[in-house]
ZAFIGU-677438 format. One line per 2 residues: for each residue x, y, z of C-alpha. Coordinates in Angstrom, 2 decimals, decimal comma, always signed. Layout:
X Y Z; ...
***
This chain:
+108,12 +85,92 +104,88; +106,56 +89,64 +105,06
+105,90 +90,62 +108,92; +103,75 +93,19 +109,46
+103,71 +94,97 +112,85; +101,31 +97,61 +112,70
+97,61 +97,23 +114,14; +95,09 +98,32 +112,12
+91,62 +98,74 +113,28; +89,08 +98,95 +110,54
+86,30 +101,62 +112,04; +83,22 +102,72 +110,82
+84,10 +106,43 +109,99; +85,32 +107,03 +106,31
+88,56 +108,67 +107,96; +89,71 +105,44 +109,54
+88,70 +103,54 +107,09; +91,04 +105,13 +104,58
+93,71 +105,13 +107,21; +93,17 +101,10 +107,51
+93,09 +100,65 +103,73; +96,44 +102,62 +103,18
+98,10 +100,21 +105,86; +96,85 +97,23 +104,10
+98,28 +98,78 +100,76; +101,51 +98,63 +102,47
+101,37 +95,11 +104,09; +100,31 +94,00 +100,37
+103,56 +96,19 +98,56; +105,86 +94,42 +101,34
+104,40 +91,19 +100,82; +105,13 +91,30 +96,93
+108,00 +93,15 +97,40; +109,43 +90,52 +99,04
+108,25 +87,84 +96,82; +110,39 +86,41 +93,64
+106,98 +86,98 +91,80; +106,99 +89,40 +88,65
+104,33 +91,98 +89,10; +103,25 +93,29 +92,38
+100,09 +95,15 +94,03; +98,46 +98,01 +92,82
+98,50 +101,22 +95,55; +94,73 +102,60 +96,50
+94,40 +105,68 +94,09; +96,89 +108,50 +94,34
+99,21 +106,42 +96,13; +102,87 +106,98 +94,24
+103,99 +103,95 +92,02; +106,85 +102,18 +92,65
+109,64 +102,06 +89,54; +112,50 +100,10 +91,29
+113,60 +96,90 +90,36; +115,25 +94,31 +92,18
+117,55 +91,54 +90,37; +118,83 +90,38 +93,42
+118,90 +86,28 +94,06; +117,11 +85,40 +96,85
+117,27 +82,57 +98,60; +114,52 +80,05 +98,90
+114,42 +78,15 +102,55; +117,79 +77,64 +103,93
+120,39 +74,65 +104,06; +118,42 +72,11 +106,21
+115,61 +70,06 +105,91; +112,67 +69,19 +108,40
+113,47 +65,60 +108,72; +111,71 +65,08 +111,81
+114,95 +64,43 +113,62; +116,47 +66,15 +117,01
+117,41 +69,50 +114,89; +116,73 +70,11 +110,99
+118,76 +67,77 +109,22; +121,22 +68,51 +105,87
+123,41 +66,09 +103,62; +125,65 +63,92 +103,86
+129,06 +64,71 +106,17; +132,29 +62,64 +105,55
+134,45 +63,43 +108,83; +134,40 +66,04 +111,49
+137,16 +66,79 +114,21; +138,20 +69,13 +116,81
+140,87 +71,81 +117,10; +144,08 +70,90 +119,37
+142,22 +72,96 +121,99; +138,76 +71,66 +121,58
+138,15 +75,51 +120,93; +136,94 +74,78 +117,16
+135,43 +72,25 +115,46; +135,67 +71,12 +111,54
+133,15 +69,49 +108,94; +134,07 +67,89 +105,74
+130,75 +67,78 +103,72; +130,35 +65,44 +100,82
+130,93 +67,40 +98,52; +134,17 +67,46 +99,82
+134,15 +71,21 +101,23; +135,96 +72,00 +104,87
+133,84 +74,29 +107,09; +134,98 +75,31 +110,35
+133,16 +77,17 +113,17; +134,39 +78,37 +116,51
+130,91 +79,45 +118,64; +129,12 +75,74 +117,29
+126,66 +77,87 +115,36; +128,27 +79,32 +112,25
+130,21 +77,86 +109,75; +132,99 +79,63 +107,76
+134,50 +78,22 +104,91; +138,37 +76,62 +105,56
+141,09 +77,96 +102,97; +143,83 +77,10 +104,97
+146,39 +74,11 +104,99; +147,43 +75,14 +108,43
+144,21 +72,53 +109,96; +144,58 +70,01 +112,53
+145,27 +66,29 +112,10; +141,43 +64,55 +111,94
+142,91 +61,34 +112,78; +143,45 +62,69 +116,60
+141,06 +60,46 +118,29; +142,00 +56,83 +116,63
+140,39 +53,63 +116,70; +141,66 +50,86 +118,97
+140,73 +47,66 +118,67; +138,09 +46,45 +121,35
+138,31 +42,40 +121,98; +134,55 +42,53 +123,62
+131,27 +42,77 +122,49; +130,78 +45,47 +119,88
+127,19 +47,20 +120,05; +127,18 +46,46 +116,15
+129,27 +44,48 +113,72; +132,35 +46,78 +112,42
+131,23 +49,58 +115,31; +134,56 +51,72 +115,53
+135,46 +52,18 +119,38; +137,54 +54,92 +120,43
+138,86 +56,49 +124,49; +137,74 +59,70 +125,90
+139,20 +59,63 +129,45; +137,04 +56,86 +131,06
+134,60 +56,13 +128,44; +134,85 +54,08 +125,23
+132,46 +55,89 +122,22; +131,29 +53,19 +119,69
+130,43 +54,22 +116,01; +127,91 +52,02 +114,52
+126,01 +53,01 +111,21; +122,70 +52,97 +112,67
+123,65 +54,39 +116,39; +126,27 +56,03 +118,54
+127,45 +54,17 +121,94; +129,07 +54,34 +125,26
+130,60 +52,49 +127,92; +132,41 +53,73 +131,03
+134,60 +51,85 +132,79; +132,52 +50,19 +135,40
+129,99 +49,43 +132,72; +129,73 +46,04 +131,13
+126,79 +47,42 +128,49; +126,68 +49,76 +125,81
+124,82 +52,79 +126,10; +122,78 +53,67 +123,11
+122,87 +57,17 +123,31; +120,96 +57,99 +119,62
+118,38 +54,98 +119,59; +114,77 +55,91 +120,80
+112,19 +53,98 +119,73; +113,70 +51,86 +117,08
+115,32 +54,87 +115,19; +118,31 +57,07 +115,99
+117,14 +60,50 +117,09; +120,02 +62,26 +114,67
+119,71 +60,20 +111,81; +121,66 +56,94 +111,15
+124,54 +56,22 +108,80; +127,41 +57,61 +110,79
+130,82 +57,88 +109,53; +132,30 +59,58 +111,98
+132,93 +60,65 +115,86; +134,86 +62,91 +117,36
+135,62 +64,16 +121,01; +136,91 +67,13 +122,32
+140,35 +67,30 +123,53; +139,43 +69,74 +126,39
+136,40 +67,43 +127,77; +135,73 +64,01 +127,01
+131,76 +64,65 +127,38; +131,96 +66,87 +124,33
+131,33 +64,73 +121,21; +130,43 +65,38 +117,68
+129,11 +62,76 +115,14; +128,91 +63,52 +111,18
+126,13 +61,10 +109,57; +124,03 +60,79 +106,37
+121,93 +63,87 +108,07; +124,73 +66,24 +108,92
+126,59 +67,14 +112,22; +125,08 +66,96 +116,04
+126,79 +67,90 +119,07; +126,50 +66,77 +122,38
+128,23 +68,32 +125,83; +127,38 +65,70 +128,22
+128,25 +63,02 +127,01; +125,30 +62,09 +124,27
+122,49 +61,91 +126,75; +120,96 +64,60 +124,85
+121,88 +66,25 +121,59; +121,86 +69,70 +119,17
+121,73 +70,03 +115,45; +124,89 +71,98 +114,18
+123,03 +72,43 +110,50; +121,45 +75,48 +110,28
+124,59 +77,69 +109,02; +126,51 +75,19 +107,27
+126,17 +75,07 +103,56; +125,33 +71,11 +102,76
+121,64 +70,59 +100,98; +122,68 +68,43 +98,39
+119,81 +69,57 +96,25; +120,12 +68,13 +92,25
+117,27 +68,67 +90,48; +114,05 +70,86 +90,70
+110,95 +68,98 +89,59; +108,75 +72,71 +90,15
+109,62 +76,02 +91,35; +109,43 +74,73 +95,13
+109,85 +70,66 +94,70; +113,43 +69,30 +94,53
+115,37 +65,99 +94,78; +118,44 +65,06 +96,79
+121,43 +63,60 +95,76; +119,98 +60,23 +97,22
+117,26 +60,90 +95,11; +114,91 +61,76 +97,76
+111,72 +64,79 +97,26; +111,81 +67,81 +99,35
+109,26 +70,66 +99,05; +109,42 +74,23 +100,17
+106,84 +74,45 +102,80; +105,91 +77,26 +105,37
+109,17 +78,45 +105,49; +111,38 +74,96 +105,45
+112,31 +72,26 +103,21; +110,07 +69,36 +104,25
+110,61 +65,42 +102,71; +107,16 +64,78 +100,50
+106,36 +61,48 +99,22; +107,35 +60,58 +95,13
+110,51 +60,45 +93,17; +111,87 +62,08 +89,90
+109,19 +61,00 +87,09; +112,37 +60,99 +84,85
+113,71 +57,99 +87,10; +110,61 +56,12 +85,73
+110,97 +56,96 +82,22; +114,49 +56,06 +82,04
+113,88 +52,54 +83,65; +110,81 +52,17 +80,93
+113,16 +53,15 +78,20; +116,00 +50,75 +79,49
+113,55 +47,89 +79,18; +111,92 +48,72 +76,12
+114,82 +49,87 +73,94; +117,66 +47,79 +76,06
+119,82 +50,73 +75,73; +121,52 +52,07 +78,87
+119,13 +55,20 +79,36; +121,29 +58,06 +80,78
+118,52 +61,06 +80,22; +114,96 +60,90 +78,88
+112,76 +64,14 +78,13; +108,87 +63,48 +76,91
+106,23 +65,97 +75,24; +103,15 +63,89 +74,91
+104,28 +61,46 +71,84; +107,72 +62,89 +70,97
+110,54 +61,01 +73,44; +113,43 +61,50 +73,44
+116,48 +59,10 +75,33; +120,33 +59,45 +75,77
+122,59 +56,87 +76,37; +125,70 +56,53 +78,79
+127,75 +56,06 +75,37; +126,72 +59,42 +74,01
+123,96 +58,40 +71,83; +120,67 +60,10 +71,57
+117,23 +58,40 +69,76; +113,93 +59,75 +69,18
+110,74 +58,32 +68,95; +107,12 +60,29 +67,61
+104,85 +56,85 +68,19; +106,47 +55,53 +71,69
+107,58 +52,77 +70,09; +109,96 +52,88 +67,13
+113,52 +54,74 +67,68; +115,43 +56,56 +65,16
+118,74 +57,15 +65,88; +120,61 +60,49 +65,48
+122,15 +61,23 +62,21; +126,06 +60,82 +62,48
+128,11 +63,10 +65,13; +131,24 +62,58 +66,52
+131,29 +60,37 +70,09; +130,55 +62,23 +72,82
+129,98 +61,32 +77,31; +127,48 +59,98 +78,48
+124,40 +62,52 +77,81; +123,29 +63,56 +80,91
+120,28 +65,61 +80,58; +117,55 +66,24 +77,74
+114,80 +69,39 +77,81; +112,04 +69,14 +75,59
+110,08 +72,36 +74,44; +106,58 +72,52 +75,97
+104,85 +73,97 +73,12; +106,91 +72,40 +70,26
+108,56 +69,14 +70,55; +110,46 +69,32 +67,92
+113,00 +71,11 +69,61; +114,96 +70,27 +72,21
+118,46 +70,52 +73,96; +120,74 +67,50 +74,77
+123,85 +67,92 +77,80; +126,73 +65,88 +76,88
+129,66 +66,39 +79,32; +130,59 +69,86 +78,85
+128,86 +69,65 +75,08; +125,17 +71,34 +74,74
+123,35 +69,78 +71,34; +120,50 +71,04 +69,97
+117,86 +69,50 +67,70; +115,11 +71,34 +65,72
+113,70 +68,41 +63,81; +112,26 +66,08 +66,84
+116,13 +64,46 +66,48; +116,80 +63,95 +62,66
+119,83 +66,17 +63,58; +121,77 +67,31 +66,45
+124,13 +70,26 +66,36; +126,33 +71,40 +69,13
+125,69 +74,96 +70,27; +127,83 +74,69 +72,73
+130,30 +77,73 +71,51; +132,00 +79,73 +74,17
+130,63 +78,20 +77,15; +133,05 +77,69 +79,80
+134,40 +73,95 +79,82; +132,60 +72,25 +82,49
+129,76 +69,27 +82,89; +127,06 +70,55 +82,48
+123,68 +69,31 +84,33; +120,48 +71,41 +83,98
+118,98 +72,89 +80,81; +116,40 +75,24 +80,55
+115,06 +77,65 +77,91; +112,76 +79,80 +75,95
+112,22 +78,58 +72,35; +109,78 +82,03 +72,03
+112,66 +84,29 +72,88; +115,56 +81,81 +71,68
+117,37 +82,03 +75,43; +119,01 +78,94 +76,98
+119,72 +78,65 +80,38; +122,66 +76,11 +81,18
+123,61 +74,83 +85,30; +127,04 +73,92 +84,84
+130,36 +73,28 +87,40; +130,77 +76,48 +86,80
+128,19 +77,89 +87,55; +124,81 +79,57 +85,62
+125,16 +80,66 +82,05; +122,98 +82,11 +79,17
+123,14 +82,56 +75,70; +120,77 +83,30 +72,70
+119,87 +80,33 +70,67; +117,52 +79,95 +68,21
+115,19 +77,14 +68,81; +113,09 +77,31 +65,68
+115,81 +77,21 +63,07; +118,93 +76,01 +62,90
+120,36 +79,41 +63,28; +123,46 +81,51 +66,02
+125,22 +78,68 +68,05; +125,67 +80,60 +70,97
+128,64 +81,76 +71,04; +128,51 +84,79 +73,81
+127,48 +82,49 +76,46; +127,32 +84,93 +79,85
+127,43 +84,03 +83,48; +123,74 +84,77 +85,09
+125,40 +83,09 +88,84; +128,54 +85,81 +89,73
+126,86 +87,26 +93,21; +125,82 +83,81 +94,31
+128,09 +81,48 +96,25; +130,97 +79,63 +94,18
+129,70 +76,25 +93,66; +128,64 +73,77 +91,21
+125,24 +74,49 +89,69; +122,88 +71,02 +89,60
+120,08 +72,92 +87,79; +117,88 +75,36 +86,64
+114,55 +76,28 +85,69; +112,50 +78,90 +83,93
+108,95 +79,65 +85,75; +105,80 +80,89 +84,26
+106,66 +85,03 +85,88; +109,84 +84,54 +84,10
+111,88 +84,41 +87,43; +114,80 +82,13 +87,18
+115,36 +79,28 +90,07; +119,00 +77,43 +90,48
+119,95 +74,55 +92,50; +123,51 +74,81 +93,65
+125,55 +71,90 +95,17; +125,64 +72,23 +98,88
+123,91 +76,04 +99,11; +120,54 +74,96 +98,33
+118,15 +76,86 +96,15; +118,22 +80,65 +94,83
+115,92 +82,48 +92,52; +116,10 +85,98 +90,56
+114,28 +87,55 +88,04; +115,10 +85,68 +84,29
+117,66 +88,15 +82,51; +115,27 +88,18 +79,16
+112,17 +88,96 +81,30; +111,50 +92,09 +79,29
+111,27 +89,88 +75,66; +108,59 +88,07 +76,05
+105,39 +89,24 +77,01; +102,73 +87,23 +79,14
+99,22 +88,11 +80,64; +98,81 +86,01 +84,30
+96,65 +86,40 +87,24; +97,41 +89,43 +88,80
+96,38 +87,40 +92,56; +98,22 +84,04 +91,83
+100,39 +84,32 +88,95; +98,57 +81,15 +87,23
+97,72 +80,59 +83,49; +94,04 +80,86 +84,12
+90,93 +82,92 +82,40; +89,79 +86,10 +83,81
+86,66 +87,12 +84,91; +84,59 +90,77 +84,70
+86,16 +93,24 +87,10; +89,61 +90,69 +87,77
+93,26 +91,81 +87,79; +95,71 +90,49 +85,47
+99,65 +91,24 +85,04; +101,31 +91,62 +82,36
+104,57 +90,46 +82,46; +107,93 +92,24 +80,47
+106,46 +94,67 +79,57; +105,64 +98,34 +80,51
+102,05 +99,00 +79,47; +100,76 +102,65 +79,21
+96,94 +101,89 +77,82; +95,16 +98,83 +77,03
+92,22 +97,86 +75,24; +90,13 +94,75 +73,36
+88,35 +96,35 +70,10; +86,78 +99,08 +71,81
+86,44 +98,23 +74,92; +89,51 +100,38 +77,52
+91,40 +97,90 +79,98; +92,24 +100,54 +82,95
+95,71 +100,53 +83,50; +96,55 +100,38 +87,45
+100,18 +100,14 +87,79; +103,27 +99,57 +85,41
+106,85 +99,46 +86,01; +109,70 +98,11 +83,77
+109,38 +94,26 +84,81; +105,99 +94,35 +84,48
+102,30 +95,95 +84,25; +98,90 +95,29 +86,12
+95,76 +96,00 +84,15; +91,75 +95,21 +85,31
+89,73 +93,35 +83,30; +86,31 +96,22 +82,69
+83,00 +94,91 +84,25; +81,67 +95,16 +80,68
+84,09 +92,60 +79,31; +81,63 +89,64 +77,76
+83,15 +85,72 +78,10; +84,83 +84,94 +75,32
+88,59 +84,25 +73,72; +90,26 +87,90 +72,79
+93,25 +89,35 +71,81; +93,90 +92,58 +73,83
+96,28 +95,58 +72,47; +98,70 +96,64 +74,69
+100,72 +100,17 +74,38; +103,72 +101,08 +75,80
+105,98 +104,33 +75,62; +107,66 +102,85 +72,13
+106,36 +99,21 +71,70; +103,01 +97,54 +71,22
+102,00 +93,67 +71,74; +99,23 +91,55 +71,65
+98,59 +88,92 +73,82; +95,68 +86,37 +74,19
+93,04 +86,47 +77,61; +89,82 +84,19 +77,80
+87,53 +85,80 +79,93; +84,78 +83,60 +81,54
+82,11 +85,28 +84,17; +83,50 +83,42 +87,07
+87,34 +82,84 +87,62; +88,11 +82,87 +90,99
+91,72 +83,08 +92,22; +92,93 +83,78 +96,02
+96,01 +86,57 +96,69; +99,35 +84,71 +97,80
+102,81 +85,64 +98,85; +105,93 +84,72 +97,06
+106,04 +81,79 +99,24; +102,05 +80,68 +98,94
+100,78 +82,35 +101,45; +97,04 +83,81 +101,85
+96,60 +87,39 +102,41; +93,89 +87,28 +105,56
+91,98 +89,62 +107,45; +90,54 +89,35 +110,87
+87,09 +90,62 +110,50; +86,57 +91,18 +113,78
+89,55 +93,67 +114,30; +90,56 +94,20 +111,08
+94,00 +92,90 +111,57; +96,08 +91,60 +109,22
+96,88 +88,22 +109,68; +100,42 +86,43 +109,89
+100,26 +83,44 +107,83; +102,16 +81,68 +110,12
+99,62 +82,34 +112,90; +96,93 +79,62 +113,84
+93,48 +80,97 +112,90; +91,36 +80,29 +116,14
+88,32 +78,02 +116,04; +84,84 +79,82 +115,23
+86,74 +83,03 +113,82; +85,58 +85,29 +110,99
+88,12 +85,82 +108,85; +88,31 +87,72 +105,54
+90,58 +86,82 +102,38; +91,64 +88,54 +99,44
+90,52 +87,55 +95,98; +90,57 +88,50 +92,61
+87,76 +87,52 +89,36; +84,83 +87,12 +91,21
+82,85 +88,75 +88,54; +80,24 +91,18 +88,44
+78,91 +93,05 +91,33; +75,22 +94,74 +92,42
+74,97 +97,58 +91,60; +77,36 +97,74 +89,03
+80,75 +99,56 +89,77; +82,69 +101,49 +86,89
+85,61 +99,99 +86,04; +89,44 +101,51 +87,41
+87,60 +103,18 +90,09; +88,36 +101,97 +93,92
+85,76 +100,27 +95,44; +83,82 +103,11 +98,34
+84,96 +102,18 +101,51; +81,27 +101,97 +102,71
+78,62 +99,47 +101,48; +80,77 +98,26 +98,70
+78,94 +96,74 +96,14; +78,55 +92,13 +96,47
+79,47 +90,11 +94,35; +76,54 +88,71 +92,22
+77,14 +85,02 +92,07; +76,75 +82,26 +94,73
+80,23 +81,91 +96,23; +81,19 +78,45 +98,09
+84,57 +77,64 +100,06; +85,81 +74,75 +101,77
+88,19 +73,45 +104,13; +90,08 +70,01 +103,47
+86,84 +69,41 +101,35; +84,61 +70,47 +104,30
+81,84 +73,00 +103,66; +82,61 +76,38 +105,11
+80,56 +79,42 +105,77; +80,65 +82,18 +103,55
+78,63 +85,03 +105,43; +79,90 +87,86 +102,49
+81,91 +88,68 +99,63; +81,90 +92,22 +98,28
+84,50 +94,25 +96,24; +87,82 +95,26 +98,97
+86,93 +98,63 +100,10; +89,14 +101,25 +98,37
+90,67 +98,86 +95,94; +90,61 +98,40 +92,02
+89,48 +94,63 +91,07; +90,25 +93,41 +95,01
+87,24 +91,58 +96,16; +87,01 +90,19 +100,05
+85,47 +87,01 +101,06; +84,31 +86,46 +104,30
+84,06 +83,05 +106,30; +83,03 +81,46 +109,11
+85,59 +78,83 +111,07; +83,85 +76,21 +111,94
+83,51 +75,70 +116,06; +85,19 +72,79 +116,04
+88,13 +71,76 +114,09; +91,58 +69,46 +114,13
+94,85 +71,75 +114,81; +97,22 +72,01 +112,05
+97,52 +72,85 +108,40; +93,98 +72,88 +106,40
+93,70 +73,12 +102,97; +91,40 +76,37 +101,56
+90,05 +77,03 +98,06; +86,78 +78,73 +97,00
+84,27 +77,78 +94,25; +82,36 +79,94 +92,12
+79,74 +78,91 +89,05; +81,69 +75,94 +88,85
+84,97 +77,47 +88,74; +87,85 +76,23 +91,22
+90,69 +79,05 +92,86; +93,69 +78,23 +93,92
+94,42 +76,24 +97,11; +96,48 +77,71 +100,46
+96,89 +76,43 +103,36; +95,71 +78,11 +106,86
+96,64 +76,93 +110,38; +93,69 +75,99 +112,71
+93,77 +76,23 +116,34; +91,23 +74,27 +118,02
+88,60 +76,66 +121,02; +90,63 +76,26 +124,14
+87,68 +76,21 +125,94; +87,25 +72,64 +123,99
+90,69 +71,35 +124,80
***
């Protein structure tokens, strides 16, 4: 998340003013800089354009999860034990990786043979009470230590009671299903318990206790249901939010269809992919059917037997054509299933277990145990089989890759076993070419005077019959273009240029489309009005505060402003349309919304916090001639004075 340290004071005089809009130029540029999206901001006029491009992957959230426990919370752990001295400590994770750390905060992978014995604090057999059935009881000096699934325990010796030292109101405090304790040869107060929720360290004997999850590599993450929503290997959600991975309510609607399947075709469904009446299901003895009326199946023509098939994509646009994972086998099918081919060529022998692709630019994307590779398919024809399949995954960590996914910007997100989630920019960004909201990135009409991006491609002049589109900023991943104040509503098809290509590409332009500015991570863009501050998204906004926000295809404006020229940094011109906005569906105060001084299709909206308000997350979106934005989020801090 972008942090911006500089104060900047929006004055009256034209001088300061310019000053204050070149700052917020920068905040914006490090903002989308720093977000996975594919375009970026425009700079005020005359400010140099940026040409770099970054194919870096970047890592979304880190390894643990906000489980509402002591610390943040990660997978499963199968043992942990101490050095001979106490002096390190070592984690096998489930996936059956050895991590050891020596300062109890970061992890290292283990390489070595040359490791302690883990069995160094044994069992013994205790003829009393256990705290639960099967508890394993070991002896630290004084004090017997009790493993239970749901709870660790202790007794001393002048005890005649177990000491729950996890349980707090019903639950443990660290998570439950234990399998393991150990206790530190150099002080029999220092334990450490591996559970279904990771490691957790105590020095005094479990009366309190401290997450040892942040550094070590163990989010078991296996699918991605959307660019930020993912399930666990226990089949639980988890969505990126403000900053962490946070459990959400639902399940994988693919665990749904597969039960439906199993009951109506009682096959063993292994994989099931859907596009409205074309389904298709795979079996866990390597069959695959298709149905086109959700009732009838037609089996595959003959192909030789293959495992179980373990994951089906369907194309979006075209159902017809889709990709079936088989073991280490990739199939494809270009009649809705009639026939499946294998186009798995050259691709490294492993399972493979995430599909994704472009049928317009005939790339697959396969998440394999080896890792992330791509290949050019053809998804229209039967045409190449892929055979110069290349690794995408060689400067992220060596591990089994659960999935991928293609986004709408063409940025690329993985899934990899243990090391959580990464994203990068799609290697075949620059072949096909897509027009988004330049403040949001969505699929959704512009309006009069609105940015839009085009993506892949690097756009020198613009223009719909005879009508110019200004051209504000272009690079190689991508170009940003406003939409002129003289554009009617309609459907058109606007003519892009570059330095040796041209494209077309479709844009419905309604008067009213509003759409709110957000951060590779969701985030509004804010203003104090006040102070003219920027705002850190992950600061409260105070009761009764005037804020301002960023938006884009608000519309027309009184008195007209040419189009590709900044917006005069006094008395810009307002927006001509009523404008409403609410929080968590409550009406809120908008007191102005004019073009964003010294910008090129920015427009600012102005509200009122209401006085009183609950603390925490609120949702915002705006409304304009029955139009929807986007939705964000903003953090409300009640008045003191109320408190």
């Amino acid at each position: 998340m972008c942090r911006c340290e500089t104060v900047v004071r929006i004055r009256r005089s034209a001088e300061a003013a310019a000053i204050a809009v070149s700052l917020l130029a920068a905040f914006a540029s490090e903002v989308r800089a720093q977000s996975s999206l594919g375009s970026f901001f425009q700079n005020p006029a005359g400010a140099e354009q940026s040409t770099s491009q970054n194919a870096l992957w970047k890592k979304v959230a880190g390894f643990t999860v906000n489980a509402g426990l002591a610390g943040p919370a990660s997978g499963p752990v199968k043992s942990v034990w101490y050095s001979l001295s106490g002096s390190s400590l070592f984690v096998e994770t489930s996936a059956g990786r050895i991590f050891e750390t020596n300062d109890f905060e970061h992890w290292r992978l283990n390489s070595s043979d040359l490791m302690p014995d883990r069995s160094q604090a044994a069992a013994i057999v205790y003829t009393g009470k256990l705290p639960e059935p099967a508890a394993r009881v070991q002896v630290a000096g004084d004090r017997l230590y009790a493993t239970g699934k749901a709870n660790i325990y202790a007794l001393d010796d002048s005890g005649r009671t177990w000491l729950n030292l996890t349980g707090y109101n019903g639950r443990s405090i660290v998570g439950s299903g234990f399998a393991s304790l150990a206790v530190s040869p150099s002080n029999p107060l220092e334990i450490t318990a591996g559970n279904q929720f990771g490691v957790w360290r105590s020095v005094d004997g479990g009366l309190s206790w401290r997450g040892l999850n942040d550094d070590l590599p163990n989010l078991n993450v296996r699918k991605l249901l959307g660019r930020r929503t993912a399930t666990l290997a226990d089949s639980s959600v988890i969505a990126f939010d403000s900053g962490v991975w946070t459990p959400v309510p639902g399940t994988d609607p693919e665990i749904a269809l597969r039960a439906k399947l199993t009951a109506q075709s009682g096959l063993k469904v292994t994989a099931a992919g859907q596009n409205g009446g074309v389904i298709y299901l795979g079996t866990a003895d390597g069959r695959l059917f298709a149905s086109h009326d959700g009732g009838s199946w037609r089996p595959e023509a003959a192909r030789a037997a293959t495992p179980a098939i373990d994951r089906i994509w369907v194309d979006a646009d075209r159902p017809d054509s889709a990709l079936a994972a088989a073991g280490a086998r990739l199939l494809r099918t270009i009649n809705g299933g009639t026939y499946w081919d294998d186009v798995t060529g050259n691709l490294p022998s492993a399972a493979i277990h995430g599909i994704a692709a472009d049928r317009s630019a005939g790339v697959v994307y396969v998440a394999s145990d080896r890792g992330v590779f791509t290949a050019n398919i053809s998804l229209n024809d039967a045409g190449a089989a892929g055979s110069d399949w290349k690794a995408v995954s060689r400067d992220l960590p060596a591990a089994p890759a659960w999935d991928v996914r293609l986004n709408s910007d063409n940025t690329l997100t993985v899934a990899l076993d243990g090391y959580g989630v990464f994203e990068t920019q799609a290697l075949h960004r620059s072949k096909t070419i897509r027009v988004v909201n330049g403040a949001d990135m969505s699929d959704r009409p512009a309006a009069p005077g609105s940015l839009i991006s085009i993506l892949g491609a690097n756009v020198r002049q613009g223009r719909s019959g005879t009508l110019p589109y200004p051209v504000l900023a272009a690079n190689g991943q991508s170009s940003q273009l406003q939409v002129p104040f003289e554009a009617a509503t309609g459907n058109y098809q606007i003519a892009l240029e570059g330095a040796t290509a041209r494209w077309s590409v479709p844009l419905t332009v309604r008067d009213a489309s509003p759409a709110l500015f957000v951060d590779g991570e969701g985030a509004p863009l804010l203003l104090d009005s006040a102070s003219g501050l920027v705002l850190d998204p992950n600061v409260a906004v105070h009761a009764g505060a005037l804020v301002q926000i960023l938006a884009t295809g608000l519309g027309k404006v009184t008195p007209d402003w040419p189009s590709g020229v900044p917006a005069p940094l006094d008395s810009p011109p307002a927006v001509r349309g009523a404008i409403s906005a609410y929080l968590d569906g409550t009406p809120v105060q908008v007191t102005r919304a004019t073009l964003a001084p010294g910008y090129v299709g920015y427009y600012i909206v102005e509200l009122q916090i209401p006085s009183i308000l609950n603390r925490g997350a609120s949702e915002l979106r705006i409304l304009m001639n029955g139009e929807e934005s986007n939705r964000v989020k903003l953090y409300l801090e009640p008045d003191r004075a109320l408190q």
